[in-house]
C-alpha positions in Angstrom: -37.9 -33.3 -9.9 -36.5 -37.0 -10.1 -37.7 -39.7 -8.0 -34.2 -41.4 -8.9 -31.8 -40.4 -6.1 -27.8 -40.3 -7.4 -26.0 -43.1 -5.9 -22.0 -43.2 -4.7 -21.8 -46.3 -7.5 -24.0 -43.8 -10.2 -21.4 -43.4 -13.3 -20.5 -39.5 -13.7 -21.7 -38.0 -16.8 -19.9 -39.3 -20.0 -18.8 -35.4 -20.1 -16.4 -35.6 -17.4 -13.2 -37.3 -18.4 -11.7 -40.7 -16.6 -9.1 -39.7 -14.7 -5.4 -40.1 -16.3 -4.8 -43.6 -14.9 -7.9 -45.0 -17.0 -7.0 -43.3 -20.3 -5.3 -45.8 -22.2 -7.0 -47.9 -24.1 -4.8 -51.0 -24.6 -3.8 -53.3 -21.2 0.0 -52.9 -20.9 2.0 -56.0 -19.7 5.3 -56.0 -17.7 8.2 -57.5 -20.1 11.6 -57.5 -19.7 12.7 -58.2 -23.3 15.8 -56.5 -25.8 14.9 -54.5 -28.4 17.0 -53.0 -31.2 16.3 -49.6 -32.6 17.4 -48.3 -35.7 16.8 -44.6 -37.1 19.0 -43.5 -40.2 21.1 -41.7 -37.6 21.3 -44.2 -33.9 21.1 -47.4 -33.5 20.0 -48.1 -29.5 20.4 -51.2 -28.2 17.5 -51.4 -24.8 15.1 -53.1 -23.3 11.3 -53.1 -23.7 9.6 -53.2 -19.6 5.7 -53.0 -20.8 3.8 -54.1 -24.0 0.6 -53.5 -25.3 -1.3 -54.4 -28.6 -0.5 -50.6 -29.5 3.1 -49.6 -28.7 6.2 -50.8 -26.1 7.7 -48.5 -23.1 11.4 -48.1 -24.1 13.5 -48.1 -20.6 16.9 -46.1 -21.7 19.2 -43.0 -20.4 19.3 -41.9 -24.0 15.6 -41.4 -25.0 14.9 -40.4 -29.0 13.2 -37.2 -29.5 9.1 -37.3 -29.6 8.3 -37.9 -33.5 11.4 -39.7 -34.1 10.0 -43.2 -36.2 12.5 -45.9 -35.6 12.7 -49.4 -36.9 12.0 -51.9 -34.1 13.6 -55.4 -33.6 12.7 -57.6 -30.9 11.6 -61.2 -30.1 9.2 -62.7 -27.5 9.6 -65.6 -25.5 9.1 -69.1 -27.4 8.6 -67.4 -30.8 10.8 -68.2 -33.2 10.9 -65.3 -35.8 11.6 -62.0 -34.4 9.1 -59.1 -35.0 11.0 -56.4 -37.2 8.0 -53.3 -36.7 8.1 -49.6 -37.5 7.4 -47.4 -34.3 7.0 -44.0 -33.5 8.2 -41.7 -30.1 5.0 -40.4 -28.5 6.6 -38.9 -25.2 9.7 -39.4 -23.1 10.4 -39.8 -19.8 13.4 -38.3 -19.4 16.5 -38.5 -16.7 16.2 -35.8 -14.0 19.2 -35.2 -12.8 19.6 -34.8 -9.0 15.7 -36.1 -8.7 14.3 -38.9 -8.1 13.4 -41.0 -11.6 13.4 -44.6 -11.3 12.0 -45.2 -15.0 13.7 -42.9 -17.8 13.0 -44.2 -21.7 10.5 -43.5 -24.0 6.8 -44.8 -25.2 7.1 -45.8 -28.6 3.1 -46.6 -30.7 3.5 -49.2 -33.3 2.8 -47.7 -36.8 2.5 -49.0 -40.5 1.7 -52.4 -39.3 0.7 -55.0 -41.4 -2.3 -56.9 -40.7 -0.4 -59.9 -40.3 2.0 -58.8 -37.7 -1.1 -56.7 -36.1 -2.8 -60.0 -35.2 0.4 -62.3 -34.7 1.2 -59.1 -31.9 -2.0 -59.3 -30.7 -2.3 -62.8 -30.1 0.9 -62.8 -28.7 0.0 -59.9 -26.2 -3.5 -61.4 -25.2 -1.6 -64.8 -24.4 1.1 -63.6 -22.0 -1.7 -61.5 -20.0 -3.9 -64.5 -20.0 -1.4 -66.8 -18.7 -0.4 -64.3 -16.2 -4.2 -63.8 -15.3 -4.4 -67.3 -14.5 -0.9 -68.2 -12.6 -1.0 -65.4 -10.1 
């Protein structure tokens, strides 16, 4: 027997999963920017609502099917090239008719980046939290 008594702050055992709220890796940060997106059959004209180093939350009535890669075009605040990425559909959110749904679009994971756009996004993602971080 232990002489070590479990505590209310003890960590539960690394097999018991974080609960759904702590699965993602990657801080997302609230935008509200444009975004163009282009498959060989729709173009989608939307907005982007969150961000993270990984992928951008697509707000839009007209959500692409899951797997559906897209070609993404969008600029951030005080940069002066736009970022032309690839993306793919990793779920949707879709509208519920009749129900209550504030937030219909779709999360889209950045794919086939280049390193050089990987750490320009980066940088760019780390900044806008950090100024956040420190003006709230």
């Amino acid at each position: 027997m232990s002489d070590r008594q479990s505590k209310p702050s003890d960590s539960p055992p690394a097999s018991i999963p974080p609960p759904a709220s702590n699965r993602r890796s990657y801080e997302r940060i609230e935008v509200e920017w444009s975004v163009d997106c282009a498959t060989e059959q729709t173009f989608l004209y939307a907005s982007i609502t969150n961000i993270s180093e990984m992928g951008i939350f697509v707000a839009t009535h007209e959500p692409l099917e899951v797997g559906t890669r897209m070609t993404l075009r969008f600029a951030m605040p005080g940069e002066e090239s736009p970022y032309t990425l690839h993306g793919q559909v990793q779920w949707v959110n879709p509208i519920r008719i009749l129900s209550d749904n504030p937030n219909p679009g779709m999360g889209i994971r950045f794919v086939d980046l280049s390193s050089e756009n990987r750490e320009r996004l980066i940088a760019q993602v780390r900044t806008i939290a950090y100024v956040r971080d420190n003006t709230n």
